[in-house]
C-alpha positions, 0 to 999 in steps of 0.5 A, spaced: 928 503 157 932 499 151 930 496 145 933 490 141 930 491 134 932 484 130 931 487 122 932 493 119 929 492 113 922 496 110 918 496 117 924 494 123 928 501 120 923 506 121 920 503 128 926 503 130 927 510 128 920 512 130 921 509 138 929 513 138 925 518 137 920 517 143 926 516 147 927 509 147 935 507 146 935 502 141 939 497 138 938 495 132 941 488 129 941 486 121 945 480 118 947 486 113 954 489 114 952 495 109 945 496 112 949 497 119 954 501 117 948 506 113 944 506 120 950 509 124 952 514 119 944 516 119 943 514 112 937 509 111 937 504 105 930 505 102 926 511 099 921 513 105 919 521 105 922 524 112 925 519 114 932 520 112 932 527 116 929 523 122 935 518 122 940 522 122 937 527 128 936 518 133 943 518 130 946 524 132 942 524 139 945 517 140 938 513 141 939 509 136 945 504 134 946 499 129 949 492 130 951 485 127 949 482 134 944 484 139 945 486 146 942 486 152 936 490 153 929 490 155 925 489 150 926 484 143 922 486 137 923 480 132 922 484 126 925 480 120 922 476 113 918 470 112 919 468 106 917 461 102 919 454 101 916 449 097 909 451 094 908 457 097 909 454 104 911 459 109 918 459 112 918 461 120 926 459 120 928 468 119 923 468 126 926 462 129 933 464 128 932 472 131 929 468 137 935 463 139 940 469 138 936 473 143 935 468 148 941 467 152 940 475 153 933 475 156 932 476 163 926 477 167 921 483 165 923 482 159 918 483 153 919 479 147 916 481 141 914 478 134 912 483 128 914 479 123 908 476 119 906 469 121 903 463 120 898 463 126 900 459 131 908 462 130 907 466 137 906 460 141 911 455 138 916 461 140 914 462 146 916 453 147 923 455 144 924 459 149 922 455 154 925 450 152 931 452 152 930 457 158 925 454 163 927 458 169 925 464 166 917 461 165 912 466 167 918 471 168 917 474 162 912 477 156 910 474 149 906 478 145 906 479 137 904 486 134 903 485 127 906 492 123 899 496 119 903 501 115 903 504 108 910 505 105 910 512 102 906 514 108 910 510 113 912 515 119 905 518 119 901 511 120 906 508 125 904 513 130 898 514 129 895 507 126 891 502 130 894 497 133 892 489 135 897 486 141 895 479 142 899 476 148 900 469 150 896 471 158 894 478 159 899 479 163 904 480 156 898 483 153 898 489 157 906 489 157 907 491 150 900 495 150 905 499 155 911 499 150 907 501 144 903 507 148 910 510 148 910 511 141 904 509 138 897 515 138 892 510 135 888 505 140 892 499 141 887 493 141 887 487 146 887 480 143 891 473 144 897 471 141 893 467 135 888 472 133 893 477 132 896 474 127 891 472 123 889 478 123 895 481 119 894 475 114 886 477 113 887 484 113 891 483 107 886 477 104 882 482 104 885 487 099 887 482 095 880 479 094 877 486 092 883 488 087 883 481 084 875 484 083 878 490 080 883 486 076 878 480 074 873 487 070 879 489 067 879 482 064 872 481 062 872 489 059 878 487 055 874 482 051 868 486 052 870 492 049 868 496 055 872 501 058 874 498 066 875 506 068 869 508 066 865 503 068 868 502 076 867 509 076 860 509 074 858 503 078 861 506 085 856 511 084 852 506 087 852 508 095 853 501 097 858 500 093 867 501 092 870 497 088 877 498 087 882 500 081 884 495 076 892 495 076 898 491 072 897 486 078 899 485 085 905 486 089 910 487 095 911 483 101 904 484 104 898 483 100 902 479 095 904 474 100 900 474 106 894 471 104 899 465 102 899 463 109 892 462 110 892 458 104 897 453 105 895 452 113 888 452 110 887 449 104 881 447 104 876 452 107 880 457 103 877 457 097 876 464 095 882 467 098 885 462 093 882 464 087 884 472 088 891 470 088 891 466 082 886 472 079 892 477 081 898 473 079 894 472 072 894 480 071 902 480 070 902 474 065 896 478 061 899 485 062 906 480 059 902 477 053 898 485 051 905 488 051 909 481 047 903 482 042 903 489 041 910 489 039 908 483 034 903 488 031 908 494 031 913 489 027 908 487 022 905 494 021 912 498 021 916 493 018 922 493 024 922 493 031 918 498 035 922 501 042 918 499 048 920 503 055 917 499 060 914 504 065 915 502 073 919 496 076 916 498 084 910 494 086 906 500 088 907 508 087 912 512 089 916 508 092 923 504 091 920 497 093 921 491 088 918 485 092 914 481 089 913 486 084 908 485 078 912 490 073 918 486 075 915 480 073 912 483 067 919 487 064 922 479 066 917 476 061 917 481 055 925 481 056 925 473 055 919 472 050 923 478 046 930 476 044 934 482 042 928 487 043 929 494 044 926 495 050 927 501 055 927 499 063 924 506 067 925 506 074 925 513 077 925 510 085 931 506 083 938 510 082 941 503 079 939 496 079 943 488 078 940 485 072 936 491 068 939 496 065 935 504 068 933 509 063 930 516 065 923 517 065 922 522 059 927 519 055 924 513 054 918 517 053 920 520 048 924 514 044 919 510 045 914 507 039 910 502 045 910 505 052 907 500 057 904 504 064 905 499 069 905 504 075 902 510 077 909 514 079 908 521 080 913 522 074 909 518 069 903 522 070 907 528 068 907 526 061 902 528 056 898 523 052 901 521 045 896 519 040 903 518 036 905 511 040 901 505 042 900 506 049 898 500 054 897 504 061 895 498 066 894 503 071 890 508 068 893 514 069 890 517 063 883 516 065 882 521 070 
């Protein structure tokens, strides 16, 4: 069997990786000539534990390969971003482009895939795209979406062993990609149709949004309250009926930080509270910003001259190397602009190197710094011991354990 992989990014890559390694033969396609180029010398272009090691071995074994183009094949798993347009309306024009590059190439018994987050619906205007310009292969090939359920740092784990939804456009291209998946896939893989498949990825996500965005909305009112979040959360989940999650410095990355959009905007009237969560978690970054802003004010005015500020983690989760839709990305962003000429210290220990900021080692700003904000729970910074001698603003609470 051969698989054409149209993304090679944070989730395309190490399926692609993870199905080579099932002994499926796999091409996998990026507009990127450098990721491409990566791929097949066997190095990956993210940070995710094990799977440089299992790149290298599909590499070597010549199960998988990487190209600007596809290539004729079995299956197709359109796996490439969704951004936004507008108003945080979703833009399918990545998923639509994958399609029509594939279409030429597509034969009878093929399986075609879309991973990519979705508006509902999308599966099934792929599947007129393709129709349209290719009718005689109508009811000849199989359409199904499978949205991806994985958490980066532990994403080779959760790829075989997650469940999965499959929803076909007909039974038939269910149970199609059911066989696909079960190559690689040792989670229950859970039939559906097309449509319910795809919001099941966005409610899944929703979901997380709305119960940090509680987390987060205590942490605003213990602030005004004098009440400290930490304590209260972990009081309060004494309670055998109740988990309320952590407060952080906001939410990010290509998931929960986005998906809920594409509910939002399709329906913007029934979804009232799932808007209101986004706006609650958007609105943390911008309070973390004005805590760190003030903070460097009152330092100034006590001290006479301006305070060092090492700002602590630019990824949007926990050891990792992913700044999308990042909060402390924002945050950094914002003090930076807010703070003309400020002497502020950017730590990003995943990040070797960045466009725009300038990084600093973790310890040394530490130790330079009069103004620490902790803005994500790296492994790294927990390592460090708490100084009574510098203001320190941790919107993770690592020194609340």
């Amino acid at each position: 069997m051969k698989a054409c992989f149209m993304g090679l990014g944070y989730i395309g890559l190490p399926t692609a990786i993870i199905a080579a390694r099932h002994d499926i033969d796999v091409i996998g396609v990026d507009i990127n000539p450098q990721v491409v180029e990566m791929t097949n010398k066997g190095i990956i272009h993210m940070v995710e534990p094990g799977l440089q090691e299992l790149c290298r071995q599909v590499v070597a074994s010549g199960h998988l390969r990487a190209s600007v183009k596809p290539e004729i094949s079995d299956v197709y798993l359109v796996v490439v971003p969704t951004p936004f347009k507008g108003n945080h309306e979703p833009d399918i024009s990545f998923v639509e482009t994958a399609t029509r590059s594939v279409i030429p190439l597509l034969k009878e018994n093929d399986l075609f895939v879309i991973e990519s987050t979705s508006p509902v619906g999308t599966t099934e205007k792929m599947k007129d795209l393709i129709f349209s310009l290719r009718p005689e292969l109508k009811g000849k090939i199989y359409i199904a979406y499978c949205p991806e359920r994985v958490l980066p740092g532990n994403v080779i784990y959760e790829l075989i062993h997650n469940d999965r939804v499959i929803g076909g456009i007909d039974e038939a291209s269910t149970g199609k990609a059911i066989e696909f998946y079960s190559r690689f896939v040792k989670g229950t893989l859970h039939k559906t149709n097309a449509k319910t498949a795809e919001m099941c990825k966005l409610t899944e996500n929703s979901s997380r949004d709305v119960q940090i965005a509680f987390a987060n909305e205590l942490s605003l009112i213990c602030d005004k309250a004098g009440i400290n979040v930490w304590e209260l959360i972990e009081l309060a989940n004494k309670h055998p009926r109740v988990n309320i999650l952590q407060p952080g410095s906001g939410v990010g990355g290509h998931c929960i930080a986005v998906d809920p959009y594409f509910i939002t905007a399709e329906f913007p009237v029934e979804s009232q509270l799932i808007s209101k969560a986004r706006e609650i978690n958007n609105y943390k970054a911008f309070w973390c910003a004005e805590k760190v802003e003030n903070a460097m004010l009152k330092f100034e005015l006590e001290h006479n001259r301006k305070p060092i500020v090492a700002m602590m983690g630019l990824a949007f989760k926990p050891n990792i190397d992913d700044l999308r839709e990042s909060p402390a990305k924002y945050i950094t962003t914002k003090v930076m602009q807010s703070r003309n000429n400020a002497d502020i210290l950017v730590v990003e220990p995943n990040v070797k190197e960045h466009k725009v900021f300038k990084l600093t080692n973790y310890k040394e700003a530490y130790e330079k710094a009069d103004i620490v904000a902790i803005m994500v729970a790296h492994k790294e910074f927990k390592e460090l011991p708490y100084r009574d001698d510098k203001v320190i603003l941790d919107f993770c609470g690592i020194y609340q354990a």
